[in-house]
Structures are given as structure tokens and as C-alpha cells.
N, C-alpha and C positions, 0 to 999 in steps of 0.2 A: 704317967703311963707311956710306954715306948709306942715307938711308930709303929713296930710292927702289929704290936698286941691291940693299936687303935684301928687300924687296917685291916684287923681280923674282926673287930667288933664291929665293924662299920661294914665289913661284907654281909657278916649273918645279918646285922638291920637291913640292910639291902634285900634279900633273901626273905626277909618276913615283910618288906613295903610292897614289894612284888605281889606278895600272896594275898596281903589285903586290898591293895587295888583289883585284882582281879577276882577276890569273892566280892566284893563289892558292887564291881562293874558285874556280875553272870546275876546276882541277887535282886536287884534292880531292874532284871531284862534289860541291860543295854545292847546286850550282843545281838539285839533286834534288830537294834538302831546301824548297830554297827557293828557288823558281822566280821570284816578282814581286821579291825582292831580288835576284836574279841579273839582273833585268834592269833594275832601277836602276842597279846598277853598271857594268854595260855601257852607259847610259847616260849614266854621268859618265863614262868611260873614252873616249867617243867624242868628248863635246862638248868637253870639256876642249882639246885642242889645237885644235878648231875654233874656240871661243871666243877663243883666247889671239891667233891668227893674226888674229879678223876685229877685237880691240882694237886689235894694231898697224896693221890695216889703216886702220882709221878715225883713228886717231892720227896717221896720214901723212895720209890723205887725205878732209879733213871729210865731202866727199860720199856717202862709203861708211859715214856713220851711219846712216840707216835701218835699211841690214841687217844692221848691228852688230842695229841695237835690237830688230828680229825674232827676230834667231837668239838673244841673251841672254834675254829675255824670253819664249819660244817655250822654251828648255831648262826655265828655272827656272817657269814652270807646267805644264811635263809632267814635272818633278822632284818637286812638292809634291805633285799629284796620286798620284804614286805613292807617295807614302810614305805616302800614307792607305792603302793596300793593302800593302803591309810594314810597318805597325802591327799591319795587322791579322792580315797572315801570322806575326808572331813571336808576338804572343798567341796563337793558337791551338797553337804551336809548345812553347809555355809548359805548355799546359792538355793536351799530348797526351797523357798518362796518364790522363786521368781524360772518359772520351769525352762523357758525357753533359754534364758541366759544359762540355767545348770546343765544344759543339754549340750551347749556348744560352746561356753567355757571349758569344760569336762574334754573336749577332743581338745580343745590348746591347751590344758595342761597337761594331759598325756604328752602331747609332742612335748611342751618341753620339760616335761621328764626325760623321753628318748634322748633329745637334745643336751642334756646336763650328761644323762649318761656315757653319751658318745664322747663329749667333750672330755669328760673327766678320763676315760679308760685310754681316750687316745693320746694325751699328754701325759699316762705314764712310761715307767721302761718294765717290764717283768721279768724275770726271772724265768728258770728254767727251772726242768722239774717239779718237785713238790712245791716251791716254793711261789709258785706263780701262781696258788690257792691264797694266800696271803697276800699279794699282790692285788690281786680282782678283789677281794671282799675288802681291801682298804681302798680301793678307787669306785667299787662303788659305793661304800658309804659315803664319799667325798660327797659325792652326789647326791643323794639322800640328803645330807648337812645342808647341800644347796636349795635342792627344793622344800627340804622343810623351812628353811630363811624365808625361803620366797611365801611358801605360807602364812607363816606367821604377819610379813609384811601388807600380804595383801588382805587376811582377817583385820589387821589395825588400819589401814585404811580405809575400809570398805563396812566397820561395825556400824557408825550411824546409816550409812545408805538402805545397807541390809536390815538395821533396827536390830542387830545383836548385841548378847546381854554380855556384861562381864563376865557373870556367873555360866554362863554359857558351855558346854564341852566343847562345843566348835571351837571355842578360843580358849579355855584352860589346858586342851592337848596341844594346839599348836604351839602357844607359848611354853608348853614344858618339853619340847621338841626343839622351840628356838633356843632355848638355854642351855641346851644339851649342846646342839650345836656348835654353838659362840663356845661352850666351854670345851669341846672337844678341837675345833679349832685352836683355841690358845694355847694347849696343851699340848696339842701336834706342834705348832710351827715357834712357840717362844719357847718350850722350857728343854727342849732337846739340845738348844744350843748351848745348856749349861749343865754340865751332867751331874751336877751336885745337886741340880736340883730335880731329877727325875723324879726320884722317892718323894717330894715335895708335889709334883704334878699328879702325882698316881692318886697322892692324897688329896686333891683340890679335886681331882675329878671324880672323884666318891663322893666328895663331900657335896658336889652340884648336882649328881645324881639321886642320894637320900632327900637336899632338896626338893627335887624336880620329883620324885616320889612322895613325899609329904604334901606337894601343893595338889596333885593327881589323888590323894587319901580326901584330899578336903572339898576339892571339887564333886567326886565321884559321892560320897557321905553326904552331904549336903544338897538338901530338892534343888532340882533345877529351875529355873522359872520360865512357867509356859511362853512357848512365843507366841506371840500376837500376832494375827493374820496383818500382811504387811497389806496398809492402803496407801498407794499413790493416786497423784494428780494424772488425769489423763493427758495432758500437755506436757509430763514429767520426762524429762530424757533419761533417766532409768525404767519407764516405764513403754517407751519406742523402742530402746533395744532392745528389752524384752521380747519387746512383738515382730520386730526383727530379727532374732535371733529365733523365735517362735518357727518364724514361716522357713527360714534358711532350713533345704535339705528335705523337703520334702516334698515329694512328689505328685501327681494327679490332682492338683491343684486346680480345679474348674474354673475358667477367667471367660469373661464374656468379651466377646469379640465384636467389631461394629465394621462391617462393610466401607469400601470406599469411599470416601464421600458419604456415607450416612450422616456421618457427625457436624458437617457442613450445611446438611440439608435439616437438621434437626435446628441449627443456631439460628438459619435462612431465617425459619419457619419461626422462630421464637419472637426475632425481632420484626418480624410482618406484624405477629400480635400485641405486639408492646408498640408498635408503629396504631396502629387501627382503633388502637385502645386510647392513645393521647389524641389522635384524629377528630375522635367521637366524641370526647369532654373536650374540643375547644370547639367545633360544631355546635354541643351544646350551650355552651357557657354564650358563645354569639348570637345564640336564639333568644 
């Protein structure tokens, strides 16, 4: 079968992974759970045959690139966009046992979201004109790539602490977001440098895509298993930041307060009666 004709068959599969991941995730009620990823998906679900339609359109007929290049470029930065808000929604999804740490984890990883972003847009160069649309939507997906690594890294560290399952959506999205990643990264930065093998890259990034959609079919289809109320040790240092993190930020906190000197007068007075008390039983004991 030729490349091109596998590239065509592996789009429409694409096209129909899309559609079952996302009847799957709305059938389930997951878009309860996860309201900004339910609406990512419904936004691949949508554009997806829009897109495919306005390639062939343009492909017949040159004049109709323009809005080829709006409507592609108009998805894929309102796609990266939101994946900075289902990073953010699955970390917090991650941390929901433990309220205080998801409260003020949730503000660090915003900033460094912000932070990746800044970073990323300001060590590009852009373009003028139209083309500085294409520009921004590939420097902020850079970032997006980033913080979703950063995700993934920080669910695999942090599964036994938090008591997360494999099975888990906390960790089967991030994972099929780290893959995505890593493989859009190699693809960017190795196979440009050989342009015989671009057609080769286009293909390997389909092909991790169907993956990463086939594992999201199995995850989503398959019960998830309850989580277990997480119980720590009260001496547990996951269990003090928590309660640190708990009290950080919030305000009208009632703290009792002791006068000058009260507390000197209170210890005076303690060791008077632990003085009077050994006093009295050796008084005794010599009688």
C-alpha cells in the first residue's frame, strides 16, 4: 500500500478514535469529572472532519487556502490553549485527596504554566503579518509539550504517595499527552534535518497519535477503580504539608493571644506546685 493511501487510512482512523474516545468519555458522565477536558475533546471531535474536508477542499482548489489556513491554525491555538487548563484540571484531579496541598499546588502550577509560556514565546522570532498566527500557536504548544512532561513526571513520582492507580485517568491522560509530546518533539527537532525523511516523520506522528488514542479507547472503556480514601500517619510529612498548605492564605484566623509575662507567670506558678508536691511526700516519707 503506498504512503500516501496509508496516511489517508490512518487519518479517517484517527477521525473515528476521536469520536470514540469522546462518546465514551460524555456516556460515562466523565465531563463531570472533567469538565475543560470534555471540552477539548469535543473540540477535536468537531474540527476533525472540518479540517479533513477544508484539506481536500484546498487540495482541488488552491483558492480555498486561506481558509484552509484560518480554520487549521484557529483549531490548533484554541487546542493548545486548552490544554494548559487540562493540565491544570488533571493535577488538581491528581491532588484531590489531600485539599490543602490541591489548593496551593494549583497556584504553582499555574505560574508555572505562565512561566513556560513566557519562556517559550520569548525565545521565539515571528513573523509578520499573517504568519505570526502560525508562529504563536507553535510556541505555545512548545509549552503546552512542556508542561504536559512536567505532568506526566510529576503523576509518576508522586502515584504511590497519592495512592494512584495505573488504571487511573489521572495517569492514562497524562501519559498519552507525555507521548504525544516526546513524539512531537522528535519530530520537530530530528527529522527536519533530513528532508527525505519528512514524509517518514508525518508518518511516525500518526502512528503515536492512533496509539495514544487507542490507549485513551482502553482506559476510558474500561471501569475505573474506586479510589480509596487516602489514610496517613499523623507524624507523616505528606500529611504536615497538607496542613500547611491547608492554613497558607487564609484569613481571620482566631489565635489566642497571652499578655506579657502571663506565660512566665503561668510556668512560676507550675513549678511552685511541683516544688510543694515533692515537699509534702518527703515531709511525709520522714514521718
Amino acid at each position: 500500500m503506498p504512503l500516501s493511501t496509508t496516511m489517508s487510512v490512518m487519518t479517517i482512523l484517527e477521525l473515528m478514535l476521536w469520536t470514540v474516545v469522546g462518546v465514551l468519555f460524555w456516556s460515562k458522565k466523565l465531563h463531570h469529572r472533567f469538565p475543560v477536558l470534555s471540552k477539548y475533546l469535543a473540540l477535536r471531535v468537531a474540527a476533525a472532519p472540518v479540517l479533513e474536508l477544508a484539506l481536500q477542499l484546498q487540495a482541488h482548489y488552491p483558492s480555498f487556502f486561506p481558509v484552509y489556513f484560518f480554520i487549521f491554525w484557529g483549531v490548533f491555538l484554541a487546542g493548545a490553549i486548552m490544554l494548559l487548563f487540562v493540565c491544570v484540571e488533571l493535577f488538581r484531579s491528581a491532588l484531590s485527596g489531600f485539599s490543602g496541598l490541591m489548593r496551593f499546588g494549583t497556584v504553582i502550577f499555574r505560574w508555572a504554566v505562565v512561566l513556560s509560556v513566557i519562556s517559550c514565546l520569548a525565545t521565539m522570532s515571528f513573523h509578520r503579518g499573517m504568519l505570526i498566527i502560525p508562529d504563536l500557536a507553535i510556541g505555545l504548544m512548545r509549552a503546552v509539550s512542556i508542561v504536559e512532561l512536567g505532568l506526566l513526571a510529576f503523576v509518576c513520582l508522586s502515584m504511590n504517595a497519592l495512592q494512584l492507580s495505573y488504571r487511573s485517568l489521572c495517569f492514562g491522560f497524562p501519559l498519552g499527552f507525555g507521548i504525544l509530546s516526546t513524539s512531537d518533539f522528535i519530530c520537530a527537532n530530528l527529522f527536519p534535518q533530513w528532508t527525505n525523511f519528512q514524509t517518514i516523520s508525518q508518518f511516525a506522528s500518526e502512528a503515536f497519535t492512533l496509539a495514544v488514542l487507542g490507549l485513551w479507547v482502553a482506559y476510558v472503556a474500561h471501569p475505573e477503580p474506586a479510589r480509596k480514601p487516602i489514610v496517613v500517619s499523623a507524624d507523616s510529612t505528606l500529611y504536615r504539608w497538607n496542613e500547611i498548605a491547608s492554613a497558607l492564605g487564609h484569613k481571620g484566623t482566631n489565635v489566642v493571644t497571652v499578655p506579657q509575662g502571663a506565660s512566665t507567670s503561668f510556668f512560676l506558678t507550675d513549678v511552685e506546685k511541683v516544688v510543694d508536691k515533692v515537699l509534702t511526700r518527703q515531709l511525709k516519707e520522714g514521718a
